[in-house]
TORFIRO-765854 format. One record per residue: x, y, z of N, C-alpha, C in turn. Coordinates in steps of 0.1 Angstrom, whole numbers, plus 5000, padded with zeros to 4 digits. Layout:
<marvos>
XYZXYZXYZ
...
</marvos>
This chain:
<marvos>
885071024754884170924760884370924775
883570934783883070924797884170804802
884770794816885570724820884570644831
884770524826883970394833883570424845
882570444860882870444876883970394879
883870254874884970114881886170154878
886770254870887870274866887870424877
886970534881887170604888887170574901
886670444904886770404922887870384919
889270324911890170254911891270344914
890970464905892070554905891570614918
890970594928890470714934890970634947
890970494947891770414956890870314965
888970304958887970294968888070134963
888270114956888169914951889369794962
888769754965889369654973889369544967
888269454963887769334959886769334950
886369244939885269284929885069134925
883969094922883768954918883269004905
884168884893883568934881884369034875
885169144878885569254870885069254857
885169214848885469234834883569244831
882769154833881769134832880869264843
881269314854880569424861880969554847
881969564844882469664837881569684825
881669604824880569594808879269634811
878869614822877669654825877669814827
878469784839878269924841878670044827
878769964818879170064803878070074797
877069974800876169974783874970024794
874769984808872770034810873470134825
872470184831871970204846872170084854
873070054863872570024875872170034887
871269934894870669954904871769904914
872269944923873069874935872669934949
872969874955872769884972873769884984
873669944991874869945002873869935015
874169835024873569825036873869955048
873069995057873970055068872970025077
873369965089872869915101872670005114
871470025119871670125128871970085142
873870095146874070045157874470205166
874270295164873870435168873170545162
872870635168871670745162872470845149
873770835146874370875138874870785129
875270825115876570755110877970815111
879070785103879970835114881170815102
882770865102883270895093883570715082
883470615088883670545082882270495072
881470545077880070525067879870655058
880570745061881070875049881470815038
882470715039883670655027882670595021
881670495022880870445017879770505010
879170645016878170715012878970854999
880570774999881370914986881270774975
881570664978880970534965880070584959
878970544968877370584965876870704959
878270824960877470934951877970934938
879470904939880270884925879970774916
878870694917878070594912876970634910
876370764914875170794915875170924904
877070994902876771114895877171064878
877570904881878070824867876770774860
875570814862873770744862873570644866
874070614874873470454884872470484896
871870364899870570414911871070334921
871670434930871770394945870370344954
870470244963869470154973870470174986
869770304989870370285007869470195016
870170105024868870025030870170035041
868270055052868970095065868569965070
868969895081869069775086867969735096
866269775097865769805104865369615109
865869555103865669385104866769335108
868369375101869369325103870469395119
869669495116869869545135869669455144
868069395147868069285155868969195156
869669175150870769055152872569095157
872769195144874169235147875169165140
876369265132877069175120878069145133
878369055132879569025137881269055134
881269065119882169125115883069265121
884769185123885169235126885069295143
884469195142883869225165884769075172
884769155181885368995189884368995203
883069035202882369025214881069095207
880169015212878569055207878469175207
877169205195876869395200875869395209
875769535215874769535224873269505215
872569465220870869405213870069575217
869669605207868869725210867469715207
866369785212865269765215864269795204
863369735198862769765185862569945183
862369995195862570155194863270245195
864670185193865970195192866370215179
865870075173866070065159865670145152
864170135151863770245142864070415147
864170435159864870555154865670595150
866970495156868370525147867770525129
867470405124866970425116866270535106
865370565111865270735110866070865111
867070805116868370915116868970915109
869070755104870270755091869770815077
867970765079867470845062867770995064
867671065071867671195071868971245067
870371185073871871205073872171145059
871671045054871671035037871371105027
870271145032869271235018869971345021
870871365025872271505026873171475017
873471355010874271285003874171234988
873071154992872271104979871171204973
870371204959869471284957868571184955
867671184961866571104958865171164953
865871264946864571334938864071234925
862971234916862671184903863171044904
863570944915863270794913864970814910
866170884913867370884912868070804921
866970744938867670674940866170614948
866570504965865770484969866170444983
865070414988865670465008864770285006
865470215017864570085018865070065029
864169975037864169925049864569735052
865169685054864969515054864169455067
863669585075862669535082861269495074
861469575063859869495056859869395051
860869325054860669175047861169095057
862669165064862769015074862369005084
861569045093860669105099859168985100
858868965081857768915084858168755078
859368685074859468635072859368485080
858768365079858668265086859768145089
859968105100861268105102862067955095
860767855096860767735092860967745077
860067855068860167845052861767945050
861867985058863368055055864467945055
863767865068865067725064865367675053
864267605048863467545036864367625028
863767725022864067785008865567875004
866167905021867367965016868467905026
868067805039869367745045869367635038
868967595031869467485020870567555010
870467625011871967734995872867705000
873067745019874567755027874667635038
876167605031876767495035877667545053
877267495061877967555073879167535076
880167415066881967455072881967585060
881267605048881667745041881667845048
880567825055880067975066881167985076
881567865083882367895090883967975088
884167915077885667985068885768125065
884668165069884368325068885568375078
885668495076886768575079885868595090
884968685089883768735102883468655110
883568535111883468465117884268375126
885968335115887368325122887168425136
886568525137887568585146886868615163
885668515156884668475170884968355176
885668255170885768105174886268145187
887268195191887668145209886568175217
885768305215885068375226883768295226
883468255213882268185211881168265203
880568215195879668275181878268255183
877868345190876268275191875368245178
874668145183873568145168873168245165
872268325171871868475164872668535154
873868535163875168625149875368525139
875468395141875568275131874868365118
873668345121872468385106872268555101
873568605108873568765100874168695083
874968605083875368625065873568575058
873168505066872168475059870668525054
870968645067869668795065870568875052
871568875056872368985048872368905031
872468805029872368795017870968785013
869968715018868468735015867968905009
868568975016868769135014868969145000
870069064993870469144979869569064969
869168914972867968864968866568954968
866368964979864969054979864969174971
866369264970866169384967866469374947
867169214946867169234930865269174925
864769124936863169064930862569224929
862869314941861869404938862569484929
863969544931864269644922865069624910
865269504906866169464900867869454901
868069514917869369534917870269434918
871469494911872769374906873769404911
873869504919875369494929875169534940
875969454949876169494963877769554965
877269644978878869734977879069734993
880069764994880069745013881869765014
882169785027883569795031883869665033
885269615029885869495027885469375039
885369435047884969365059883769285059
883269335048881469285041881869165032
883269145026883169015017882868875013
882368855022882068715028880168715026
880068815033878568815035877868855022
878968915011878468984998878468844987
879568774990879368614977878668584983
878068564995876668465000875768554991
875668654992874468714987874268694969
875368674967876068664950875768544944
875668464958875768264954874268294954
873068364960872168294967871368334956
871768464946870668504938870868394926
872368364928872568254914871968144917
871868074929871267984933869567964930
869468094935867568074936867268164922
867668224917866768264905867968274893
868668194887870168204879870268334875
870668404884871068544873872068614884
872668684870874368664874873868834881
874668864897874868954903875968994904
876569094913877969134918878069184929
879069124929879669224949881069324944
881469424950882369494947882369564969
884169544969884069614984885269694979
885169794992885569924993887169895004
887869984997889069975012888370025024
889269995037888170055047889270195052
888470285057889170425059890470365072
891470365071892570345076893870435077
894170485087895970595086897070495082
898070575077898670505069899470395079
899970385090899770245097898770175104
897870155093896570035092895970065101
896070145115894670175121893870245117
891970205123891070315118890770425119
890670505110890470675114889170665123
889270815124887870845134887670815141
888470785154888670845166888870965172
888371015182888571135191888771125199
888471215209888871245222887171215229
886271295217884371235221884271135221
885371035210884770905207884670865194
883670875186883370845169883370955169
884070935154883971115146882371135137
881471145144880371175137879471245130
878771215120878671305107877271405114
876571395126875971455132876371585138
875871675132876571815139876471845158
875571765160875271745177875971735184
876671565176877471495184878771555183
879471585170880571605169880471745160
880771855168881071975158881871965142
880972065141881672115121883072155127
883472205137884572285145885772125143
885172095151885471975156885971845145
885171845136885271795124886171825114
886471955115887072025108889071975106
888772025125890171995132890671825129
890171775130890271635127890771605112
890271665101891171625088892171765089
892271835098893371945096894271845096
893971825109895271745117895771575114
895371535105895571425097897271415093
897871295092899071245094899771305082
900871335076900971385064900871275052
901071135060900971035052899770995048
898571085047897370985051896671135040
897271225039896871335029895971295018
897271235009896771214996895171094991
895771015005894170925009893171015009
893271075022891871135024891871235007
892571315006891971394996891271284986
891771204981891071074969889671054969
889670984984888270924991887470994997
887971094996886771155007885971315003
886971384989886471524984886271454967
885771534964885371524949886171594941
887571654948888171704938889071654925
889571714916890071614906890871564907
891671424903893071394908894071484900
893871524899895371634891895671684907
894771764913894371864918894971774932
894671684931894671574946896171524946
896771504937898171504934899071624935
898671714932899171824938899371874945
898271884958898171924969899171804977
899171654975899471554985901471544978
901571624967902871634967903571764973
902871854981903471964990904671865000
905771965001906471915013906671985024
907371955034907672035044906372145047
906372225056905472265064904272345049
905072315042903672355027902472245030
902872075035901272015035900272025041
900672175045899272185057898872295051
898672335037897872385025897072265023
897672215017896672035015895572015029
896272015042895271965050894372065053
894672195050893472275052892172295041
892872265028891872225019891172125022
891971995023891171865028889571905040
890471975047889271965055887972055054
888472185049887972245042886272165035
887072095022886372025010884971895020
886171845030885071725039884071785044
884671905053883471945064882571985052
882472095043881672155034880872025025
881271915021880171775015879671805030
880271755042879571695053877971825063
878871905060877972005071877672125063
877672145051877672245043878772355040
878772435032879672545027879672655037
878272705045878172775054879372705065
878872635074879272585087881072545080
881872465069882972495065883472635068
883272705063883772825063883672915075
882972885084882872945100884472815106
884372685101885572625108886672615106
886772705089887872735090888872825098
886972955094887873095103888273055117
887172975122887772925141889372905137
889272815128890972705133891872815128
891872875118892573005116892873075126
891573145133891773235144892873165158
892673055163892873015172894672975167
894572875156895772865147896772945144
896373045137896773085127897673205128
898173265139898973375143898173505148
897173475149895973565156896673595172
897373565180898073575193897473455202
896473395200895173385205896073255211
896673185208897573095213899073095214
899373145211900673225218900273275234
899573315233899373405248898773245257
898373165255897973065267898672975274
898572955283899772865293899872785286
901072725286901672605273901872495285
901672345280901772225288902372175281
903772075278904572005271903571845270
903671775262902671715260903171605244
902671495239902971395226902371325231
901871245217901571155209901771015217
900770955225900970855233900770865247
900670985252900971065264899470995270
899071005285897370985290897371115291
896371195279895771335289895871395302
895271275314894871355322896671305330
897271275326898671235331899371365328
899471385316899871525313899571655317
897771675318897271775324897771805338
897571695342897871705361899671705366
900471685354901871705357901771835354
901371895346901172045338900372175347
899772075358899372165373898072205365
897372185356896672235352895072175357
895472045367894772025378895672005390
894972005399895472055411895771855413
895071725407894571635412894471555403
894571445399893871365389892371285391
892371295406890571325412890171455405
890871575403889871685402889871665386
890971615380890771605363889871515363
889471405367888571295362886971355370
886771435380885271465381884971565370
886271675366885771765355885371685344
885571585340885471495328883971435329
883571375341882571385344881171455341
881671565345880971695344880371725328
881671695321881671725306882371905305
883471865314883972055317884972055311
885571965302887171975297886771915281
887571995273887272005259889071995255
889071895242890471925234890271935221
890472035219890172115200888972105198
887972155208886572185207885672025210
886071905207885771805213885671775232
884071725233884771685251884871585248
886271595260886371465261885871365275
885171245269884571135280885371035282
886271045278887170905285888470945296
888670925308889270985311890870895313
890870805306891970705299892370755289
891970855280892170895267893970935265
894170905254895670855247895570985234
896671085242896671175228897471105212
896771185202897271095193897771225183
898471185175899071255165898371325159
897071285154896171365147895671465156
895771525168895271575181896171695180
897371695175897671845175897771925159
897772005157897872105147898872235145
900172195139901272275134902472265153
901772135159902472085171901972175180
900972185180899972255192898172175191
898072145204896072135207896072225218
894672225215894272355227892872285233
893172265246892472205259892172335266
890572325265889672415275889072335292
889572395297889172375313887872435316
886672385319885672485318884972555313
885072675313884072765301885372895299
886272915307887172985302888773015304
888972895309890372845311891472755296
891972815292892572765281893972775279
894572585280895672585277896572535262
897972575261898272465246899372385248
898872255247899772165244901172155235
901972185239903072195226903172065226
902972005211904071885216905671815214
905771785226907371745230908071735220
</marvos>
């Protein structure tokens, strides 16, 4: 017999929170579900933390359930608050919809939405045209405002101050899981933990206005094993756009992953089997960087295809891998904590820390194929590979960082 989803998110490490257990499980045993996962367009990409959500979405989708990606073309105007301690920037209705357009395209890379297997929706088609006074009326009567306030997403606005606009994101966002069970019948919402609050509004509101029992289920959120968020660079977001952030680039990034943070990412983020994921994340000593070359291997190839994988590995190999190709470049002593351009400019490798920060400018300084735009940037552990990164000056100056 086929092993439950709910039991393979579990093993797999993606279940955070679930309202219901026992009762979702059942379901998800006897029919098809329909579920939904929001994604908001607050840039023209998605980016590795909306990966983690979009490997839910397929392992629910390869168990016969019908994924509802809904891009936020309504819930953009406002902005989640969650987990922000300062407004987002307000983006322009032709902002929206393009990011939005960017996101269907970067999904349907993911999901199959052939033969009605899944569905692309918009919440601009409904909250958009909704009136503002009958919205009071029929759904700010459900929510009680010291509940709203007790929200986590909301705790963490009190000192700076919470504007109304962001006030009424739980209240678009749950209308959302109402609207989409009237039209599609769907019965679960899924989201990264940081969504939990906004997901029982949406759970109370369907019980409320039409009694029928729904679900929320959230996801761990992508984290290194001391609780900060992955996907950071040296660019910025690690993103799933080959434009922004190279397959190269991409690659280097789960190479160079913590050794503690291995057996995670293999779990969450490849489809390989856990035997297989257990095995690799029990390599020791300089064997786990078999593991991280698979890992990255397995990500970039879901992310950017089998082609573009396999060109990033040979790069990291060549450059890596005992080819001389780094051995032979001026070496800078350099760790984990260091300011780049602090290091660079002790390392003579600029003459100036004026002349490091206009090249940065320029967009003339690259570390492990990433440019880098911040010229505050803080190397981090994940930033070298086998205790070396390699920083390009230019178009043909190249040095390596050992680190200290």
């Amino acid at each position: 017999m086929a092993q439950n989803v709910l039991d393979t998110l579990k093993e797999r490490g993606y279940v955070a929170q679930c309202t219901n257990e026992k009762e979702l499980r059942e379901l998800l045993e006897k029919e098809q579900v329909t579920f939904y996962i929001g994604f908001d367009p607050t840039a023209d990409s998605l980016h590795a933390g909306h990966f983690l959500a979009l490997m839910v979405m397929a392992h629910l989708q390869r168990a016969g359930h019908r994924p509802i990606a809904l891009v936020g073309g309504g819930t953009g105007t406002v902005g989640d608050p969650s987990g922000r301690t300062d407004m987002r920037k307000m983006l322009t209705d032709e902002q929206i919809e393009h990011n939005c357009n960017c996101f269907k395209k970067q999904i349907s890379r993911f999901i199959d939405f052939s033969d009605g297997k899944a569905i692309m929706a918009n919440n601009a088609d409904w909250l958009r045209k909704l009136n503002y006074v009958d919205l009071l009326r029929d759904v700010g009567a459900c929510f009680t405002v010291n509940r709203m306030l007790a929200a986590e997403c909301y705790k963490q606005r009190w000192e700076k101050g919470l504007t109304f606009l962001e006030f009424n994101y739980m209240v678009m966002q749950a209308y959302d899981f109402l609207e989409l069970n009237r039209r599609y019948g769907c019965r679960l919402e899924m989201g990264g933990d940081d969504q939990w609050s906004n997901i029982i509004a949406g759970v109370e509101l369907n019980r409320r206005k039409q009694n029928v029992s729904v679900y929320g289920l959230t996801n761990k959120l992508l984290t290194k094993s001391d609780g900060k968020k992955m996907g950071k660079t040296a660019g910025g977001a690690l993103w799933l756009d080959a434009d922004k952030t190279s397959p190269y680039e991409f690659y280097q990034y789960w190479r160079n992953v913590d050794d503690a943070d291995v057996e995670k990412c293999l779990s969450l983020l490849t489809f390989l089997p856990m035997e297989q994921v257990h095995e690799l994340s029990s390599l020791e000593g300089s064997k786990i960087n078999e593991a991280k070359s698979v890992l990255a291997y397995e990500v970039t190839k879901i992310v950017h295809g089998e082609e573009e994988a396999k060109k990033a590995k040979a790069g990291a190999e060549q450059v890596f891998g005992g080819a001389g190709a780094a051995e032979n470049m001026p070496t800078v002593a350099a760790k984990a904590g260091d300011k780049l351009l602090d290091v660079l400019t002790a390392g003579q490798v600029f003459a100036s820390k004026g002349e490091g920060r206009r090249l940065i400018k320029q967009n003339g300084l690259t570390l492990n194929d990433a440019k880098v735009t911040d010229e505050n940037y803080v190397l981090q552990d994940s930033d070298f590979t086998d205790g070396a990164a390699i920083v390009k000056k230019g178009k043909k100056k190249f040095y390596k960082l050992a680190n200290a």
